[in-house]
Kinemage of the C-alpha trace (Angstrom):
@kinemage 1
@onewidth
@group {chain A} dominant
@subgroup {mainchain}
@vectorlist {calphas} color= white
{ca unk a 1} P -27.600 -46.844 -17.413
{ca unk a 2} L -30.403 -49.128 -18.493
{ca unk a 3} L -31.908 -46.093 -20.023
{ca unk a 4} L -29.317 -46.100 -22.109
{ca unk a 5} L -29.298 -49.707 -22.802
{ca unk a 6} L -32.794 -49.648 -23.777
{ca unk a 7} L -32.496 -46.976 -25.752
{ca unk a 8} L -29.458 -49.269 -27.525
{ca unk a 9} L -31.855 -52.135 -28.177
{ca unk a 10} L -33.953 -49.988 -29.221
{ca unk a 11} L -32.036 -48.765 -31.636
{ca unk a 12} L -30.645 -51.932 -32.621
{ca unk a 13} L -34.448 -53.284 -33.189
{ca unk a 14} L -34.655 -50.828 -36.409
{ca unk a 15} L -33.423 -47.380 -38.342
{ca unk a 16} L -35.246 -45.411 -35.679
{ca unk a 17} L -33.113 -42.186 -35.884
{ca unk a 18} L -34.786 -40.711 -32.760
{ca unk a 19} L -32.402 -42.870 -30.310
{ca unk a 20} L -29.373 -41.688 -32.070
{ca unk a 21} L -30.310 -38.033 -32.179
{ca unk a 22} L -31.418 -38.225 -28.110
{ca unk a 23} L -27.794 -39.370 -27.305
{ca unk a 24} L -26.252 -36.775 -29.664
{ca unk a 25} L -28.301 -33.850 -27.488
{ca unk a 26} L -26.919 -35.703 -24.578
{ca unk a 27} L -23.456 -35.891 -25.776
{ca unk a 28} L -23.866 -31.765 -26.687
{ca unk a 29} L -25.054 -31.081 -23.508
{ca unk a 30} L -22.680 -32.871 -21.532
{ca unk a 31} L -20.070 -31.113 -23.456
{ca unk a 32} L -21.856 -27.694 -22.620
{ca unk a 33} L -21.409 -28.623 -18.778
{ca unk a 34} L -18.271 -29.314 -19.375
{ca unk a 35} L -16.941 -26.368 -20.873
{ca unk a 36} L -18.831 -24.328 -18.002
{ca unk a 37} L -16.836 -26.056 -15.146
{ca unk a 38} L -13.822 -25.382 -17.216
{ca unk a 39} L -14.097 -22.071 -16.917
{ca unk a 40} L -14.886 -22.115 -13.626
{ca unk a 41} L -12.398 -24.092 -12.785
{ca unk a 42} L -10.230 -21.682 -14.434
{ca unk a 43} L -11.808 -18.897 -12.213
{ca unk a 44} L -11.009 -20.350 -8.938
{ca unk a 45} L -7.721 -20.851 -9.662
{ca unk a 46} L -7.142 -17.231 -10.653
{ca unk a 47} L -9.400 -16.350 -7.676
{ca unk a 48} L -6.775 -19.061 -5.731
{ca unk a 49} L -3.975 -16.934 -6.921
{ca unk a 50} L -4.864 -13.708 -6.011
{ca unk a 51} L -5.248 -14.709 -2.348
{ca unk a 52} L -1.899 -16.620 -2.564
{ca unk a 53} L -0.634 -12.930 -3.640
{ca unk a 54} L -2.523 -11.103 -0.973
{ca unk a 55} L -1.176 -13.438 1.174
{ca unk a 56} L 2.453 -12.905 0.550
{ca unk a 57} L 2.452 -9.202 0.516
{ca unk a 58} L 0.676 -8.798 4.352
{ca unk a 59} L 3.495 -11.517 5.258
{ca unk a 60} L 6.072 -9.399 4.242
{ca unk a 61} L 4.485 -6.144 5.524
{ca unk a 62} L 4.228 -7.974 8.712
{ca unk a 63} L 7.743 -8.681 8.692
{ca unk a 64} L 8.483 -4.958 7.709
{ca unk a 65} L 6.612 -3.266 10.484
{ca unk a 66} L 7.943 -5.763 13.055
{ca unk a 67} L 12.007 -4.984 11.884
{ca unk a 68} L 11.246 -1.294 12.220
{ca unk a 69} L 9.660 -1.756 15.776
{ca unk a 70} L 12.879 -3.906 16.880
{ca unk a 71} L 15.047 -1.353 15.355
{ca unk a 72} L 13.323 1.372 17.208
{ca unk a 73} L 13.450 -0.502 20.628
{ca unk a 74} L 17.194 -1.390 20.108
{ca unk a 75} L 17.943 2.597 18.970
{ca unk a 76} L 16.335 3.722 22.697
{ca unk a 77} L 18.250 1.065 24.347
{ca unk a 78} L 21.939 2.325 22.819
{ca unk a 79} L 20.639 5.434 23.861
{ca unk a 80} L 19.694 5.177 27.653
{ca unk a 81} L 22.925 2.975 27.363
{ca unk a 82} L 24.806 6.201 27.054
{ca unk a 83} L 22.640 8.427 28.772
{ca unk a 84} L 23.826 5.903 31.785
{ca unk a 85} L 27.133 6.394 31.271
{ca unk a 86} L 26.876 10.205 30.937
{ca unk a 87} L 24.906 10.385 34.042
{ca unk a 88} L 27.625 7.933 35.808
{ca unk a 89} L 30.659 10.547 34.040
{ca unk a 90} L 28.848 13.563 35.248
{ca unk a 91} L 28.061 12.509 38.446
{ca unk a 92} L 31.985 11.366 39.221
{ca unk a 93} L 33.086 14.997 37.813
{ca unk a 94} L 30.058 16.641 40.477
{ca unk a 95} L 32.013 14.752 43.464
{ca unk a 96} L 35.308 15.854 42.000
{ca unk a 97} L 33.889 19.426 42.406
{ca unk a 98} L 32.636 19.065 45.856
{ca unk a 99} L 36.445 17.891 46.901
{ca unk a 100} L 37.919 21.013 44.828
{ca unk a 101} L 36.711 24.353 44.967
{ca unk a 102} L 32.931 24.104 43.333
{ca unk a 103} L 32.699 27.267 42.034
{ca unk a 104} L 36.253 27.401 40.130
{ca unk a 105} L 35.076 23.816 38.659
{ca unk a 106} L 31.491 25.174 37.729
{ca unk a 107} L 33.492 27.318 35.078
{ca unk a 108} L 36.080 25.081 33.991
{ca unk a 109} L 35.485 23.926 30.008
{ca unk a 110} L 35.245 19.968 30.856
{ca unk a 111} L 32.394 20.173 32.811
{ca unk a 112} L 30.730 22.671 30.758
{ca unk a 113} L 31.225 19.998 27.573
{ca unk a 114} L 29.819 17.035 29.735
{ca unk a 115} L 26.638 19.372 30.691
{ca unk a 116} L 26.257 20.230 27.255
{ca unk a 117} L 26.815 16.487 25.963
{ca unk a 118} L 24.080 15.298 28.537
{ca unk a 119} L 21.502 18.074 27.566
{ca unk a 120} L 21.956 16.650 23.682
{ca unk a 121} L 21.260 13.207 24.998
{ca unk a 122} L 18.077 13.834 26.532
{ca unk a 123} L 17.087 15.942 23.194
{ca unk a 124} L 18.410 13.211 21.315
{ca unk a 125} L 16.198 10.678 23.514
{ca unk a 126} L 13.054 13.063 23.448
{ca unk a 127} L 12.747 12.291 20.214
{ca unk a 128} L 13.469 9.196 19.748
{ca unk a 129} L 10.408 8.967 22.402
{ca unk a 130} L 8.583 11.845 20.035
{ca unk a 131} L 9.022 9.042 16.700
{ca unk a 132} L 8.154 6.133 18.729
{ca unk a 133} L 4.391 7.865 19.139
{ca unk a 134} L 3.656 6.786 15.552
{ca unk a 135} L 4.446 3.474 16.113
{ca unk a 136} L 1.581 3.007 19.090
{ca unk a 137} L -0.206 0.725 18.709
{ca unk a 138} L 1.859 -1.367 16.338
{ca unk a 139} L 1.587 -4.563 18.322
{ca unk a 140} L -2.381 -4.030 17.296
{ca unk a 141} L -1.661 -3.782 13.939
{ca unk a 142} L 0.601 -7.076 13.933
{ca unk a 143} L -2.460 -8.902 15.293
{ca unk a 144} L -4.264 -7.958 13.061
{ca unk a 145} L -2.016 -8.598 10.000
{ca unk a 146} L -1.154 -12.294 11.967
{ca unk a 147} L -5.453 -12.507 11.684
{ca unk a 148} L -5.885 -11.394 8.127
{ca unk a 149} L -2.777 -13.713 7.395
{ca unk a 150} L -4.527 -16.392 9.281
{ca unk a 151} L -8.130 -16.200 7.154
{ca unk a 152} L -6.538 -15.645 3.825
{ca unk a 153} L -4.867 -19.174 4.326
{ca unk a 154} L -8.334 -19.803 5.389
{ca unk a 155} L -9.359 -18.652 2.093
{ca unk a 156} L -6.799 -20.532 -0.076
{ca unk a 157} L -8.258 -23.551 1.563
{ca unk a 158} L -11.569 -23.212 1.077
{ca unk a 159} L -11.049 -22.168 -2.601
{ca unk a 160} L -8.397 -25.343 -3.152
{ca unk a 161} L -11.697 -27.486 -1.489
{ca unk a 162} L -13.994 -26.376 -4.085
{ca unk a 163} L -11.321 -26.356 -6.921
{ca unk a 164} L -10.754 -30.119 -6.082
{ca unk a 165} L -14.448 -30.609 -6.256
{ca unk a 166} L -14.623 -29.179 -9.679
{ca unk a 167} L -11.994 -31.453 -11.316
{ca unk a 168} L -14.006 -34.742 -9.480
{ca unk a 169} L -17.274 -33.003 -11.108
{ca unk a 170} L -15.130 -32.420 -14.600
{ca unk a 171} L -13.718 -35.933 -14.646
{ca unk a 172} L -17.231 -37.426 -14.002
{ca unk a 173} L -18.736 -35.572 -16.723
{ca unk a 174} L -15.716 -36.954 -18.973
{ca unk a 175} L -16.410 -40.498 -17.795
{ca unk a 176} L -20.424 -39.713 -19.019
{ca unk a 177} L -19.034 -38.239 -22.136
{ca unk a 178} L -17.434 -40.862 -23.020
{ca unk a 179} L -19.502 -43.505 -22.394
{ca unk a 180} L -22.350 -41.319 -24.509
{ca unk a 181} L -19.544 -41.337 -27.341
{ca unk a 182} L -19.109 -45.046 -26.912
{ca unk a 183} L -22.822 -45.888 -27.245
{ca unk a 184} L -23.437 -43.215 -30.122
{ca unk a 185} L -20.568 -44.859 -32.379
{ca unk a 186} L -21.979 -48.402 -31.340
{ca unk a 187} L -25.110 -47.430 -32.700
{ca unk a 188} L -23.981 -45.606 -35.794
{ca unk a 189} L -21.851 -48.816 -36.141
{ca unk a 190} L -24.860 -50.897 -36.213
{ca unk a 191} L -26.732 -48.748 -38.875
């Protein structure tokens, strides 16, 4: 600042052009370093957006693969559910045969159908069992979407930190530009 003020008596003593065209190159310049913290300003933010983006889609494939692991832990539970009260069914119609004649019973059609209806149970369980195998290790694979989740907010921060410091740095610049433009018409004004 009393640079600057020097330079203005200075240039108040006499026509000395060199004074004037100094601030001018100063004003130019300033304006240069301006325009580049625009644009990266404007890169951040786009950068900013992108993990915003990022973001949201692992949130919602988080949310995706933990529905289909509920859903296939409630479809084995309505299934043993039955498989229980098949096993409980058959086992009341085994006592039944031990009070009538077993082997006339054996052959009759109703137990037949509730032998066949358990067998397709325990297929129907099997795989169930034999689909769950390509979900091991899903409770992994939500940790690790929770921690990629976890540093992309990270991210967001960190790039909201520096886009903060970048409008401080732009405004300062403005505040220099403007006093530059200030003192440049002053001096033009005193010509």
């Amino acid at each position: 600042k009393i640079a600057l003020e020097e330079e203005l008596q200075n240039a108040q003593k006499g026509p000395d052009m060199t004074g004037i065209m100094k601030l001018e190159d100063d004003l130019n310049s300033l304006n240069k370093n301006i325009s580049v913290l625009q644009d990266r300003l404007r890169g951040k933010n786009n950068l900013s957006e992108l993990v915003r983006e990022e973001w949201i889609k692992n949130k919602g494939l988080l949310r995706r693969e933990e529905n289909k692991f509920e859903a296939s832990k409630a479809a084995i539970t309505a299934t043993e559910i039955e498989l229980n009260s098949i096993k409980i069914d058959l086992s009341q119609k085994e006592k039944q045969v031990e009070k009538y004649n077993k082997s006339e019973l054996e052959n009759s059609e109703q137990l037949n159908i509730l032998k066949v209806n358990y067998e397709t149970i325990q297929e129907n369980i099997q795989t169930i069992l034999d689909d769950l195998k390509e979900y091991n290790g899903i409770d992994q694979k939500i940790e690790e979407l929770k921690e990629k989740l976890i540093n992309n907010e990270k991210d967001v921060a960190k790039i909201t930190a520096v886009y903060n410091d970048l409008v401080v740095k732009v405004q300062s610049y403005q505040n220099v530009l403007e006093y530059k433009e200030k003192e440049l018409s002053n001096l033009q004004d005193n010509e």
